[in-house]
N, CA, C and O atoms as a GROMACS GRO file, in nm:
protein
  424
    1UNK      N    1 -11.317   6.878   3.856
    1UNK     CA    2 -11.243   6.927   3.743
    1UNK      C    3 -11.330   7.026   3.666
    1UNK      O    4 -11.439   6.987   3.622
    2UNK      N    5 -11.281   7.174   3.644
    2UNK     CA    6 -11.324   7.261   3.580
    2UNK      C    7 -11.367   7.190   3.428
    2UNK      O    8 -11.340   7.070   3.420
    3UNK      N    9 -11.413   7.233   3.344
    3UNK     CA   10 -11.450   7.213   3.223
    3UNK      C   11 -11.431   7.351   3.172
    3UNK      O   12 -11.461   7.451   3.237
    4UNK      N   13 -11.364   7.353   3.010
    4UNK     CA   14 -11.281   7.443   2.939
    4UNK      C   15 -11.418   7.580   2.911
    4UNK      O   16 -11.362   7.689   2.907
    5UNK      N   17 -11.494   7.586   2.903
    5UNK     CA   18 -11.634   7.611   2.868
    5UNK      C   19 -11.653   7.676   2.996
    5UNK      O   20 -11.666   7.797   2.974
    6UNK      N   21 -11.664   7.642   3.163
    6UNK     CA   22 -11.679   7.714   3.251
    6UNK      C   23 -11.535   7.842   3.245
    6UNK      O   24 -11.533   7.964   3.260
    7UNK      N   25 -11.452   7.761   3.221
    7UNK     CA   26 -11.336   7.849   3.298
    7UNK      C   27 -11.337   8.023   3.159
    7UNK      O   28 -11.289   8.134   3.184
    8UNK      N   29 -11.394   7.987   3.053
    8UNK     CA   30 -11.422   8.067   2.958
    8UNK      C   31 -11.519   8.161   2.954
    8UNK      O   32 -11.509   8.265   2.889
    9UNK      N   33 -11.653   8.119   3.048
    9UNK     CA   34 -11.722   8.171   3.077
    9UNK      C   35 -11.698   8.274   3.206
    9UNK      O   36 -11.734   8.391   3.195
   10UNK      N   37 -11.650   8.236   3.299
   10UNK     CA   38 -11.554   8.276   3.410
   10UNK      C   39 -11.454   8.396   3.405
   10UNK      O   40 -11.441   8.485   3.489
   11UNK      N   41 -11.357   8.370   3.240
   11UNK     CA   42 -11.317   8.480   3.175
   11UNK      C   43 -11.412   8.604   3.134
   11UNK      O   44 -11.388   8.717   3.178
   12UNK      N   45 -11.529   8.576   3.043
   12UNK     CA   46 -11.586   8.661   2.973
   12UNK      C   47 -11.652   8.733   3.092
   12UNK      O   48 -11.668   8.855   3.087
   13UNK      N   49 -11.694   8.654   3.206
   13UNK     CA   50 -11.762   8.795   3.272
   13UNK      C   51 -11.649   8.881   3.410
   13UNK      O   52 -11.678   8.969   3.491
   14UNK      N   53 -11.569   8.836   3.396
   14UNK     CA   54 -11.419   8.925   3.433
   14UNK      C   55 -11.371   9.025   3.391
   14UNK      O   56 -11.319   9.119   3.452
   15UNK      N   57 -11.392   9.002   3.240
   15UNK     CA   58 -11.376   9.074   3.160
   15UNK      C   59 -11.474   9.186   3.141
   15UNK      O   60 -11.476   9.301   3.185
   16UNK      N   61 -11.587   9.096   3.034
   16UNK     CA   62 -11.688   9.247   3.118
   16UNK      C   63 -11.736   9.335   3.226
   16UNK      O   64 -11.811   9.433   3.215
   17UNK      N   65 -11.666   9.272   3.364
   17UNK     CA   66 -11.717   9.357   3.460
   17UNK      C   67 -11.577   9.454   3.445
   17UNK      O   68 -11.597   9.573   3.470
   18UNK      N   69 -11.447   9.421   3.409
   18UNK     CA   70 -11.325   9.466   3.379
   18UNK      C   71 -11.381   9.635   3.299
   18UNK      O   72 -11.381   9.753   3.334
   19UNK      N   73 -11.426   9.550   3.168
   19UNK     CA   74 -11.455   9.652   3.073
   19UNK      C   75 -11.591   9.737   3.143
   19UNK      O   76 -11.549   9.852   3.158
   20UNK      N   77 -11.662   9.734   3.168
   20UNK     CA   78 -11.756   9.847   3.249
   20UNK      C   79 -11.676   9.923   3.347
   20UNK      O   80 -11.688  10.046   3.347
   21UNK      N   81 -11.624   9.884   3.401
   21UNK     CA   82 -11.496   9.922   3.501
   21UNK      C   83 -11.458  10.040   3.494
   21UNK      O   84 -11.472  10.143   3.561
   22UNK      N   85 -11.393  10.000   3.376
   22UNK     CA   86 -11.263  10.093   3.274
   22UNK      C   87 -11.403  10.193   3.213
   22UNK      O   88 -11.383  10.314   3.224
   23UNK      N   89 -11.476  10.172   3.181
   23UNK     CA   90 -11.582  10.269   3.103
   23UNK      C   91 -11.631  10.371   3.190
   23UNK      O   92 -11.638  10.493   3.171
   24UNK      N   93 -11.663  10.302   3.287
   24UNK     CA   94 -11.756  10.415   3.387
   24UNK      C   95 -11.643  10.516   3.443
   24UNK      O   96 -11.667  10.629   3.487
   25UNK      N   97 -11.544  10.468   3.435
   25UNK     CA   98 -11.405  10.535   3.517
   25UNK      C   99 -11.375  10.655   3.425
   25UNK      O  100 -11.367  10.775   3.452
   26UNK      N  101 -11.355  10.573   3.281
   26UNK     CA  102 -11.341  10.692   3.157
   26UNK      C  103 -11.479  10.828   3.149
   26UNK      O  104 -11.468  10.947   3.120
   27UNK      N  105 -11.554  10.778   3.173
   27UNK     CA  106 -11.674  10.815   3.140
   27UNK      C  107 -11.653  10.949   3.260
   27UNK      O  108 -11.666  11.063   3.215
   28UNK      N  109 -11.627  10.937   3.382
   28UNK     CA  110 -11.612  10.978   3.528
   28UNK      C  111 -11.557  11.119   3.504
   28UNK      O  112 -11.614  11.228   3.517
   29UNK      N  113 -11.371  11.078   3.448
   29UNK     CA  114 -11.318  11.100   3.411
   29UNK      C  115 -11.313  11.248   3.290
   29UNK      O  116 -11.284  11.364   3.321
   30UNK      N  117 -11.345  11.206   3.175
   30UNK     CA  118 -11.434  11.275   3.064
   30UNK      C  119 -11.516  11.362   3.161
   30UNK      O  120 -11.456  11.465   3.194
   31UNK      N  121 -11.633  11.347   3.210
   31UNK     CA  122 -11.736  11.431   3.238
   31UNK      C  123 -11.639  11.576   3.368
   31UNK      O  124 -11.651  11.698   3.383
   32UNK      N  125 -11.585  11.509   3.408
   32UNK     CA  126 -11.490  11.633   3.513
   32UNK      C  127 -11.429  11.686   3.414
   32UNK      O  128 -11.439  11.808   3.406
   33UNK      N  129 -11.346  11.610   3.304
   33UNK     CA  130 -11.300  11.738   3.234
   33UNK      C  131 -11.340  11.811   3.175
   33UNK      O  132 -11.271  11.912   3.160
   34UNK      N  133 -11.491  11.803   3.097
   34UNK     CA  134 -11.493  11.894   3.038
   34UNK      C  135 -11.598  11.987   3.155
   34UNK      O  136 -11.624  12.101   3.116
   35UNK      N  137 -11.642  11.959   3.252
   35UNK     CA  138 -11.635  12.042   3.397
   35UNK      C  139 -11.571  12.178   3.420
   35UNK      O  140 -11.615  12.288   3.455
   36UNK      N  141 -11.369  12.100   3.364
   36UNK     CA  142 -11.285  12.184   3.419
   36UNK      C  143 -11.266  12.271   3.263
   36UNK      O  144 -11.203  12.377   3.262
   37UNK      N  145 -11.310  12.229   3.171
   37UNK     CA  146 -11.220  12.273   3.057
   37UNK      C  147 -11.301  12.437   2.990
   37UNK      O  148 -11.260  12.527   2.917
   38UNK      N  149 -11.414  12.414   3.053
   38UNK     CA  150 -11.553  12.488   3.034
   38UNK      C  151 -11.543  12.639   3.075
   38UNK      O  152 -11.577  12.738   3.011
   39UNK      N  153 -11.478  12.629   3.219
   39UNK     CA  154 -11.429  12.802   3.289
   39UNK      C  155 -11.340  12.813   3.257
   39UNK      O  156 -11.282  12.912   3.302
   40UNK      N  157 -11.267  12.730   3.166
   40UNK     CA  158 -11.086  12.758   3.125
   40UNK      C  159 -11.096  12.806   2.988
   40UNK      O  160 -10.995  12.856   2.939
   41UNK      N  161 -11.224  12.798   2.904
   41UNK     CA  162 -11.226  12.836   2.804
   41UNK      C  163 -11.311  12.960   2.836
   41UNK      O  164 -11.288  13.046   2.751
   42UNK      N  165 -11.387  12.995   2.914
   42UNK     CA  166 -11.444  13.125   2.941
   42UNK      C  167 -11.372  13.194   2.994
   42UNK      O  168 -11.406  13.307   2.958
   43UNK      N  169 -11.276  13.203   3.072
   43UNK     CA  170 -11.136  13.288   3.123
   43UNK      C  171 -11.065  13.351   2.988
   43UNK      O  172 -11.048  13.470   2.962
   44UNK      N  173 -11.023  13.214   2.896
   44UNK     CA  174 -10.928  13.258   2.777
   44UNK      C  175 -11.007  13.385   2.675
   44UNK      O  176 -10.946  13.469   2.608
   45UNK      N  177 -11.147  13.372   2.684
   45UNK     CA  178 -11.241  13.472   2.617
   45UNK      C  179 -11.223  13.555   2.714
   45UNK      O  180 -11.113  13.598   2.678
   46UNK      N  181 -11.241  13.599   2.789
   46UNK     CA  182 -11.258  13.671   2.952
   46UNK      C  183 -11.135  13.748   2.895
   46UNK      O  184 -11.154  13.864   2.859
   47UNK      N  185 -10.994  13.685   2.882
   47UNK     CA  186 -10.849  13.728   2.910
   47UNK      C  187 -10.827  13.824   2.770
   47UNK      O  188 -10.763  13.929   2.763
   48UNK      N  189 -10.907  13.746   2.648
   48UNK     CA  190 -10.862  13.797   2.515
   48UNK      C  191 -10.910  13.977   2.520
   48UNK      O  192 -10.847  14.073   2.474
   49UNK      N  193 -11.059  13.975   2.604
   49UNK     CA  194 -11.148  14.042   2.567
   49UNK      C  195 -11.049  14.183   2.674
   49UNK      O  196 -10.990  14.276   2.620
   50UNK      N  197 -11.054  14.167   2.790
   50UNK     CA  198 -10.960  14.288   2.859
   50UNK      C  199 -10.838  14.319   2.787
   50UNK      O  200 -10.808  14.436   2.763
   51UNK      N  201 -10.742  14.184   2.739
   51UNK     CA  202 -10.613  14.224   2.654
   51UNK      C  203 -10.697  14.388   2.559
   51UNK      O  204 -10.684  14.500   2.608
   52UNK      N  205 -10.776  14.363   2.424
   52UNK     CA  206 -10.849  14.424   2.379
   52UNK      C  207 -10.886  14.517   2.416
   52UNK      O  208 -10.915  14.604   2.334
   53UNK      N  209 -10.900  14.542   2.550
   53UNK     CA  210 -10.944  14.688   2.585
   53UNK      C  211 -10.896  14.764   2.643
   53UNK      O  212 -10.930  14.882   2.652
   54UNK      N  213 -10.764  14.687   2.716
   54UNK     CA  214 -10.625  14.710   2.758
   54UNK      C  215 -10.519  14.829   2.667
   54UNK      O  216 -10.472  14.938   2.700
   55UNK      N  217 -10.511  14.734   2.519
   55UNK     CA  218 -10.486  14.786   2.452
   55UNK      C  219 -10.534  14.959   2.384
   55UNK      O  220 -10.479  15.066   2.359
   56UNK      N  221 -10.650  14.907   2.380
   56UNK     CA  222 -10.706  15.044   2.343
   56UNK      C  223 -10.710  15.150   2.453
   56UNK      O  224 -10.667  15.256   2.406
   57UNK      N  225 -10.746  15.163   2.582
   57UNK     CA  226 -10.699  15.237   2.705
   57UNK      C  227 -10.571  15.270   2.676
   57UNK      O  228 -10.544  15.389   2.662
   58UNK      N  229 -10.488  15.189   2.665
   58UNK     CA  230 -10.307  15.266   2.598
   58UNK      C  231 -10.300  15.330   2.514
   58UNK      O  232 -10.216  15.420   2.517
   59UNK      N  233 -10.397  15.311   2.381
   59UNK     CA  234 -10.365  15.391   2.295
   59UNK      C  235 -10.455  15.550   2.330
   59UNK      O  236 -10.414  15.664   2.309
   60UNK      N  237 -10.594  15.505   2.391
   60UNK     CA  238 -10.592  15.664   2.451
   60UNK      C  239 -10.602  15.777   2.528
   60UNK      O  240 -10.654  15.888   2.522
   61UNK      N  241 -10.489  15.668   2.650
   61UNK     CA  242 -10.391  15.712   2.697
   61UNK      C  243 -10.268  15.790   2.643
   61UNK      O  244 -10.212  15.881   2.703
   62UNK      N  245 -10.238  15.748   2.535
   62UNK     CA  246 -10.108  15.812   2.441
   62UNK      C  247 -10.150  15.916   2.398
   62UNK      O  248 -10.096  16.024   2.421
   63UNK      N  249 -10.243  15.901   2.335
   63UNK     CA  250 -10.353  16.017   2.286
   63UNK      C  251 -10.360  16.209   2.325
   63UNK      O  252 -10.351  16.320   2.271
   64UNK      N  253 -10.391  16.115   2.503
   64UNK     CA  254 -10.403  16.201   2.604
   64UNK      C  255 -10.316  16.241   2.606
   64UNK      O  256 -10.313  16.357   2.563
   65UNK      N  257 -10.158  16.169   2.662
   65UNK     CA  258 -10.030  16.223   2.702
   65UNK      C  259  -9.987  16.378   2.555
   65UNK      O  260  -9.936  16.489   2.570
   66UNK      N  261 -10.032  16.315   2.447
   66UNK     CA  262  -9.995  16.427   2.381
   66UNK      C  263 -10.101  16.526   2.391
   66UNK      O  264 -10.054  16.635   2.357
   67UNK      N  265 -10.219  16.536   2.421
   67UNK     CA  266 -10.310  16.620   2.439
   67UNK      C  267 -10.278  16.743   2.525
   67UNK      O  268 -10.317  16.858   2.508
   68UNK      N  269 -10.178  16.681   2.647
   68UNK     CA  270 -10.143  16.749   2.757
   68UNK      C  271 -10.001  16.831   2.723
   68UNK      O  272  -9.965  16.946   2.747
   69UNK      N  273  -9.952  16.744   2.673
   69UNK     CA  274  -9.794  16.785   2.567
   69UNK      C  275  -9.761  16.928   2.533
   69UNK      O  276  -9.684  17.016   2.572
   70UNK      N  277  -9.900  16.906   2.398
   70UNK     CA  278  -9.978  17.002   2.341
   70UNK      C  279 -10.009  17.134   2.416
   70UNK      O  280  -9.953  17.237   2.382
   71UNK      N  281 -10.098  17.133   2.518
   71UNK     CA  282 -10.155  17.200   2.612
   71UNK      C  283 -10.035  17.260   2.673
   71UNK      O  284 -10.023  17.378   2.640
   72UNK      N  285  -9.957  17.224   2.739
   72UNK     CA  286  -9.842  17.280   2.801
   72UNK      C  287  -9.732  17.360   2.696
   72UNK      O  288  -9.679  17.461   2.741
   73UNK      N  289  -9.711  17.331   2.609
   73UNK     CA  290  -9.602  17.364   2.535
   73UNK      C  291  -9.646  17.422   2.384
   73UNK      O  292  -9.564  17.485   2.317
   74UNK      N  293  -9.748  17.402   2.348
   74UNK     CA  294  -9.770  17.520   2.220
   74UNK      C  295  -9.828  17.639   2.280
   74UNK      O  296  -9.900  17.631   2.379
   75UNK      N  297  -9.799  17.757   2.218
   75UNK     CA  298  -9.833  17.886   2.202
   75UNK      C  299 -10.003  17.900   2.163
   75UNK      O  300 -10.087  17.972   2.215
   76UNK      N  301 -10.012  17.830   2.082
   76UNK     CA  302 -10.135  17.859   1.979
   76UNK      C  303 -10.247  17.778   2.054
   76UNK      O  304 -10.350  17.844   2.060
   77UNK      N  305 -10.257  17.632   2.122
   77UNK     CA  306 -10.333  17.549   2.162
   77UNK      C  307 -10.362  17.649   2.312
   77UNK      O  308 -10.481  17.677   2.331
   78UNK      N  309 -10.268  17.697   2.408
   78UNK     CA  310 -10.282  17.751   2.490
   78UNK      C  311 -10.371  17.867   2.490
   78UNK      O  312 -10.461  17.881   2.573
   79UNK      N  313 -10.346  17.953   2.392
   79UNK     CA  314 -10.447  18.077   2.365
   79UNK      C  315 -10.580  17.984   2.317
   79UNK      O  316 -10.673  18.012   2.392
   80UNK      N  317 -10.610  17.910   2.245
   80UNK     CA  318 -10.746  17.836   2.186
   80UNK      C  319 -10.788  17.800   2.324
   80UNK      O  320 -10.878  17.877   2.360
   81UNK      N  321 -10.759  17.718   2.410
   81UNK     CA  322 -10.810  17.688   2.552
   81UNK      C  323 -10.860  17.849   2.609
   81UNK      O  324 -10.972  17.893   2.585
   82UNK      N  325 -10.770  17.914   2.676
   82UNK     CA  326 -10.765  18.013   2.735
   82UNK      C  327 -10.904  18.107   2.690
   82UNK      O  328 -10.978  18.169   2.767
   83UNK      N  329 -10.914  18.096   2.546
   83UNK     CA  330 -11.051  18.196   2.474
   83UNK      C  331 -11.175  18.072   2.510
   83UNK      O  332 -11.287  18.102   2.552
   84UNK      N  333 -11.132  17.941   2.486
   84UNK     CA  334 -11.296  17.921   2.518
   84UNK      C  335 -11.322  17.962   2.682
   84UNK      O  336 -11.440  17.993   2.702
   85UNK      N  337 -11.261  17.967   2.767
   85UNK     CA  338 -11.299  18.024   2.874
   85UNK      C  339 -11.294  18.153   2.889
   85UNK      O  340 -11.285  18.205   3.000
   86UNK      N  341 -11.300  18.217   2.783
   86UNK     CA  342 -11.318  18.364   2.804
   86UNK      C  343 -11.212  18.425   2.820
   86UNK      O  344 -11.228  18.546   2.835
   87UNK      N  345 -11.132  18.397   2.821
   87UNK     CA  346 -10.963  18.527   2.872
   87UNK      C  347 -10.958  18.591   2.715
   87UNK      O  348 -10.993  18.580   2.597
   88UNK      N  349 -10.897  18.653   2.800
   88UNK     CA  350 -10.844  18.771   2.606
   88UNK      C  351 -10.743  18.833   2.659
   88UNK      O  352 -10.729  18.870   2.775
   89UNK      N  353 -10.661  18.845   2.556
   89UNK     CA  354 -10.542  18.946   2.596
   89UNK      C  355 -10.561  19.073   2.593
   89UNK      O  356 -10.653  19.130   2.534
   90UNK      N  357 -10.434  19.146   2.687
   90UNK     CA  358 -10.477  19.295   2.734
   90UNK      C  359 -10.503  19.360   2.641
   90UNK      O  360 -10.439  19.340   2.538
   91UNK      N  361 -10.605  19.462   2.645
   91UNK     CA  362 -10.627  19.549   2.512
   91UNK      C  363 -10.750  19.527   2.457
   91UNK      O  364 -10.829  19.615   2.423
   92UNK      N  365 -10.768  19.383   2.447
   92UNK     CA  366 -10.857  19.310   2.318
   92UNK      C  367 -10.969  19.361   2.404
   92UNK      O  368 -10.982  19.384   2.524
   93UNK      N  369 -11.049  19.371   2.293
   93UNK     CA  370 -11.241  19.398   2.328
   93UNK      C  371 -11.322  19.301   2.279
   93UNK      O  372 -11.316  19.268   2.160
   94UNK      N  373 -11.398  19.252   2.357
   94UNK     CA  374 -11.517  19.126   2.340
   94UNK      C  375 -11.611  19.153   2.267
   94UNK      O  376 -11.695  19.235   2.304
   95UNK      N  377 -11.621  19.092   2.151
   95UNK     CA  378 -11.799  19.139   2.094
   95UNK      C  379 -11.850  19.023   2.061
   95UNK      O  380 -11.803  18.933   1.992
   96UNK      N  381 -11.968  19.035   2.125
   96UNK     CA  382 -12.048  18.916   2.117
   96UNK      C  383 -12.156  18.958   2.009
   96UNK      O  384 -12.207  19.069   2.023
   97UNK      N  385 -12.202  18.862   1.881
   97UNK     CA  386 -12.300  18.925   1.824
   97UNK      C  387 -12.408  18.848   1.880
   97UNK      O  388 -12.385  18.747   1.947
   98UNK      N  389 -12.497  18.879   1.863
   98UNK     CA  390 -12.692  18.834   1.897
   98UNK      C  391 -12.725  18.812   1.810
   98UNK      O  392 -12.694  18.892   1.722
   99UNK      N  393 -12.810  18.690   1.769
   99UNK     CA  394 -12.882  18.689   1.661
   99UNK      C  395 -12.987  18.710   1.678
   99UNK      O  396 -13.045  18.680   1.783
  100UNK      N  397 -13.063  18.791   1.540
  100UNK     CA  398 -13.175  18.863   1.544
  100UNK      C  399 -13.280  18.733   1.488
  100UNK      O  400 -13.260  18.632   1.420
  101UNK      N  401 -13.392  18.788   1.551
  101UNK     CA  402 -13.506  18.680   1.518
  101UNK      C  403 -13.546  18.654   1.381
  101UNK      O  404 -13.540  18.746   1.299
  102UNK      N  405 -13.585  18.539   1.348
  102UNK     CA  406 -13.636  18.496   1.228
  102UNK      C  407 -13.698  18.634   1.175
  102UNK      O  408 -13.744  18.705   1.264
  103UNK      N  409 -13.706  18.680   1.047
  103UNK     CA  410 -13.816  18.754   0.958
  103UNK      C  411 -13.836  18.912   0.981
  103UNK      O  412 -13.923  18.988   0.940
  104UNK      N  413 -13.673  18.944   1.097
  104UNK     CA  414 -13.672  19.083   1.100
  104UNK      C  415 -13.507  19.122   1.013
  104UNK      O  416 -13.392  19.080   1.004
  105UNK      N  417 -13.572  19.203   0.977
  105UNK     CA  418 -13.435  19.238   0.884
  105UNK      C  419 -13.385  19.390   0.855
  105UNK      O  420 -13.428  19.461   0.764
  106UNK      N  421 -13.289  19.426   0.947
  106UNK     CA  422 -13.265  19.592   0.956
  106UNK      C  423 -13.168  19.624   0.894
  106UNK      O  424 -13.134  19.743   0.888
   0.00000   0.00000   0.00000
């Protein structure tokens, strides 16, 4: 015949091997996630940071699109291009001035 005292004792270490059990499992558990949670939070920085530059590439991109807009279809932007490369319209005469050296003065 058991005695109330064994069968209690019998419990408690059931239990604690129960509860280590459950701990080491949690513990297991826990340590993989934050494993997994670690490149999932460096992606979301990763994701914010291209959104961010994404954005700004569009805007100058837009930028551009009117740059070209511009370029094609004004009168005035077309001649400003055209002179820094040197064209001139028929007729016109080029004068380039020289600057004269420091401390001569004619």
């Amino acid at each position: 015949m058991a005695f109330p005292e064994d069968n209690l004792r019998k419990r408690k270490k059931v239990l604690r091997k129960k509860l280590l059990l459950w701990t080491t499992i949690s513990l297991i558990i826990i340590l993989l996630g934050i494993n997994s949670i670690i490149p999932i939070i460096h992606q979301k920085r990763q994701i914010a940071s291209l959104t961010k530059e994404i954005e700004e590439i569009n805007q100058k991109n837009k930028v551009l699109m009117e740059e070209i807009k511009a370029l094609k279809t004004d009168p005035t932007r077309i001649e400003d291009q055209a002179r820094q490369i040197g064209m001139m319209r028929p007729g016109e005469k080029k004068v380039k001035f020289i600057p004269t050296p420091k401390g001569e003065n004619k």
